[in-house]
C-alpha positions as CSV (number, residue, x, y, z in Angstrom):
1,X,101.6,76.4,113.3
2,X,104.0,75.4,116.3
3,X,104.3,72.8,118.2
4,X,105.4,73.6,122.0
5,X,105.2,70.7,125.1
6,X,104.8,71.9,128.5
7,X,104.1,70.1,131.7
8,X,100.2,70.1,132.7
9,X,101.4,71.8,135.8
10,X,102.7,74.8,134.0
11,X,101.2,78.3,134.4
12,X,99.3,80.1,132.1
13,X,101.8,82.7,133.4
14,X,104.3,80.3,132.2
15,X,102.4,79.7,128.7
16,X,102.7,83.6,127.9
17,X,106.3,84.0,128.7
18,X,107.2,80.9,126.4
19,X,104.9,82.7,123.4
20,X,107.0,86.2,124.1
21,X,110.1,84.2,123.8
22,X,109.1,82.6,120.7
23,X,108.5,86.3,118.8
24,X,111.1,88.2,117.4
25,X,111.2,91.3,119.4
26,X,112.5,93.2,116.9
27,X,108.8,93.2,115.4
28,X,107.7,95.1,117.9
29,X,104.7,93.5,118.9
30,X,103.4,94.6,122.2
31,X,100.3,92.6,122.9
32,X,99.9,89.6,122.6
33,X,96.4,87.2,123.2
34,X,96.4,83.5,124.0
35,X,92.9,81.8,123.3
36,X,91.7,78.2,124.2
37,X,88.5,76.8,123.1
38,X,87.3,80.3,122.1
39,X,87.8,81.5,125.5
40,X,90.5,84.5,126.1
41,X,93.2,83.4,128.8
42,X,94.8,85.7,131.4
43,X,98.6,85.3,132.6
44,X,97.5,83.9,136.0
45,X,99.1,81.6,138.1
46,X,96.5,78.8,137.3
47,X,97.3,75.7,135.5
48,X,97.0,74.0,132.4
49,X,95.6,70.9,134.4
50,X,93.0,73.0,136.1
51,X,92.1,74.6,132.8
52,X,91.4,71.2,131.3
53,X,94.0,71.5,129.2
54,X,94.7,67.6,127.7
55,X,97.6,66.6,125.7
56,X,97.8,68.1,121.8
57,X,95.5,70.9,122.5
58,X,95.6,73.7,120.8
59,X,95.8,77.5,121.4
60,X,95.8,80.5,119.4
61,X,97.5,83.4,119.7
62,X,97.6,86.5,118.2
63,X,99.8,89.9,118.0
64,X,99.3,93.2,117.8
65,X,101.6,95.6,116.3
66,X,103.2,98.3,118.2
67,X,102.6,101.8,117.1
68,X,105.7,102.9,114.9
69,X,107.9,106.2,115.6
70,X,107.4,109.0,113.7
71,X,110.2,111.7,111.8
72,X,108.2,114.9,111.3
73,X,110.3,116.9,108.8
74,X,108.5,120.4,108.5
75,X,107.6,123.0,110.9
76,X,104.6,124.1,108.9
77,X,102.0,123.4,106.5
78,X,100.7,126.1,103.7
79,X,98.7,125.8,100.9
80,X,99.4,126.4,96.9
81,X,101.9,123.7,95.6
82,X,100.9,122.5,92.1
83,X,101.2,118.6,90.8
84,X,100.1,117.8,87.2
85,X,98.7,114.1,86.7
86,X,101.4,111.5,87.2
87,X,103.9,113.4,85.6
88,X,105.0,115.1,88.5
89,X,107.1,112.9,91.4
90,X,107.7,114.6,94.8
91,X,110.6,112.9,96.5
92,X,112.7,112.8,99.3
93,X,116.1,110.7,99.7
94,X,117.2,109.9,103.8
95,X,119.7,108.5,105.7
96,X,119.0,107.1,109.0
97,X,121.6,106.8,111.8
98,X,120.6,103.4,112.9
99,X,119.0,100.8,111.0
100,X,115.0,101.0,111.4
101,X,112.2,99.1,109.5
102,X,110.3,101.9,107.9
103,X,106.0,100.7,107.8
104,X,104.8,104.0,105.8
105,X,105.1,107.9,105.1
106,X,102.9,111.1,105.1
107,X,102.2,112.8,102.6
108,X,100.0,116.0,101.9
109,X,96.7,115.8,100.1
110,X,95.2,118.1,97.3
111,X,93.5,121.3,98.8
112,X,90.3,120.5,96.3
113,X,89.9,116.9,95.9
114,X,89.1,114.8,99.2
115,X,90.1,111.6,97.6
116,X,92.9,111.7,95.4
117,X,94.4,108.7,94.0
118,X,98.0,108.7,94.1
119,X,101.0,106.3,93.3
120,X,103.4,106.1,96.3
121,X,106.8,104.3,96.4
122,X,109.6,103.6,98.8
123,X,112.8,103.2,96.7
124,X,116.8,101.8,97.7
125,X,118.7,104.7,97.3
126,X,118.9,108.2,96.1
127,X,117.2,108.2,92.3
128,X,113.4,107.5,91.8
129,X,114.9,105.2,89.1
130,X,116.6,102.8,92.6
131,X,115.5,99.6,93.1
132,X,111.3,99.9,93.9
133,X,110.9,98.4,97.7
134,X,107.6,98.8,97.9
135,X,104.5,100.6,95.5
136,X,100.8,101.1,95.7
137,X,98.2,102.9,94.4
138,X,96.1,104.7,97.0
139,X,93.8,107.2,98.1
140,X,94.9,110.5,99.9
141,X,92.0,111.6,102.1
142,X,92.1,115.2,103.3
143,X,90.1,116.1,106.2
144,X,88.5,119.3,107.7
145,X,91.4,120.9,109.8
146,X,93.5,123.5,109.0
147,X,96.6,123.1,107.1
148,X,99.2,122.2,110.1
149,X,97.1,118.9,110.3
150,X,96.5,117.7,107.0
151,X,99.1,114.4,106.8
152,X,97.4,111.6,105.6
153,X,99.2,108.7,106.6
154,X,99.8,105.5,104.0
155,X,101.2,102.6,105.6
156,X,103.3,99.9,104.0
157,X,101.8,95.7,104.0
158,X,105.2,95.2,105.8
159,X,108.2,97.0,107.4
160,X,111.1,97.7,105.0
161,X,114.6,97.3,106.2
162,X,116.6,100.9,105.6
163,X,120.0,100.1,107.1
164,X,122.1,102.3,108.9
165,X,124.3,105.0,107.0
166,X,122.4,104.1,103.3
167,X,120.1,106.7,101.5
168,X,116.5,105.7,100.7
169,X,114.2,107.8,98.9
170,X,110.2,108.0,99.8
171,X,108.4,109.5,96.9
172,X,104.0,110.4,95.7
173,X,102.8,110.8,92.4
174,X,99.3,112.5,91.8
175,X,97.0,110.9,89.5
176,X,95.3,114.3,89.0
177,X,96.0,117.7,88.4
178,X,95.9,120.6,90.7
179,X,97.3,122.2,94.4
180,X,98.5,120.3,97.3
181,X,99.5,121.8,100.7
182,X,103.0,121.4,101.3
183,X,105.2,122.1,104.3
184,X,107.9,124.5,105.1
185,X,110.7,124.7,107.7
186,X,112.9,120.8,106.9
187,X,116.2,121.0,107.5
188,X,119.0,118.5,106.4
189,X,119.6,117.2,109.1
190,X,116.6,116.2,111.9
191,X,116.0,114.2,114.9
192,X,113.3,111.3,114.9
193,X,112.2,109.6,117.9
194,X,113.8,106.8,119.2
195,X,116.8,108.6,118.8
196,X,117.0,108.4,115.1
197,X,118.6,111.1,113.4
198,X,118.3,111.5,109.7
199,X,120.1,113.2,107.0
200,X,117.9,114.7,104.1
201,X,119.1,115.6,100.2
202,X,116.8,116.0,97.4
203,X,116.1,112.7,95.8
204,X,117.8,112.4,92.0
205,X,114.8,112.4,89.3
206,X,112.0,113.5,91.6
207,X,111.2,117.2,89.5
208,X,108.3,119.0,91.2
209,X,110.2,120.8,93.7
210,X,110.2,119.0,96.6
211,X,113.6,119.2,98.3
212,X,115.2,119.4,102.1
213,X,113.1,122.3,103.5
214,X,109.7,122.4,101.6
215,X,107.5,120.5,99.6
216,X,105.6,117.0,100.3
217,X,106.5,114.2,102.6
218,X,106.1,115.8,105.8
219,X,106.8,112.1,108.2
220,X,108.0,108.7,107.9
221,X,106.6,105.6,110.1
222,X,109.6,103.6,111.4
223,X,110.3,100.9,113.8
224,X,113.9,100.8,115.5
């Protein structure tokens, strides 16, 4: 909760630009709300005295995310690449130009199974033995398309800070056997959006196959 005083002749105009001021922009949020007595309010020119606004009132406000960037690191998407339960770890170390706060990855789901648990894990640096950022267990939906469009996205509770010029590593673990789809086409070296460009190697310890130009972890989620 935060306290803010304003004169009853300021603006709900005015109220708005003091709450944008107040947020760290480099959260990205994009929309924000401002409620009073369970009533929306718009950024108009009217005032807090005309809105009955009395001394120690309070508003809430609330923020909505913007949608992160994306790093798409294959060209195409085939079927036919084989994990054995939890004892196979498909990784991926990167390298980002400028510092971005990374909110999630893609990853492929199994051809046969619609709802494959999985353990995914963002690690600090290149080894799948680095310093665990963030880890969940979750479940990797597949859906009816064809193979280009099978990226199931698993998003982070929070961004993670991956400075500029240090590797990271993004890396899934099955927690059943069988085939996944996998992509083709990844190069070393790509361009993300926001003018992000990211150098790939094959993460140390990860030992299914999954390297700079095939395998699993077609995109990361970013913010710059």
């Amino acid at each position: 909760e935060e306290t803010v005083y304003l004169p009853v002749n300021s603006t709900m105009k005015e109220v708005f630009e003091r709450v944008e001021s107040s947020v760290n922009q480099e959260d990205n949020w994009v929309d924000i709300k401002v409620f009073f007595q369970g009533k929306e309010l718009e950024k108009t020119e009217e005032t807090l005295e005309k809105l009955k606004v009395t001394p120690f009132s309070k508003f809430l406000t609330t923020y909505t995310p913007g949608k992160p960037m994306t790093m798409k690191r294959f060209s195409h998407a085939n079927q036919g690449w084989c994990v054995a339960y939890s004892t196979n770890i498909d990784a991926i170390s990167f390298q980002p130009s400028k510092t971005i706060r990374v909110i999630g990855f893609g990853v492929y789901p199994m051809i046969n199974n619609d709802n494959a648990g999985a353990k995914v894990t963002l690690y600090g640096g290149d080894n799948v033995k680095g310093q665990v950022l963030y880890c969940q267990e979750t479940n990797v939906v597949k859906n009816a398309g064809e193979p280009d469009s099978q990226v199931a996205r698993v998003m982070f509770n929070k961004p993670y800070t991956c400075k500029a010029g240090e590797y990271f590593s993004c890396a899934i673990s099955f927690l059943i056997s069988g085939n996944s789809y996998y992509g083709s086409g990844g190069q070393v070296k790509m361009e993300g959006e926001g003018e992000v460009t990211f150098n790939f190697k094959n993460c140390v310890g990860a030992n299914n196959g999954t390297g700079t130009s095939s395998g699993q972890i077609p995109e990361i989620y970013y913010y710059v």
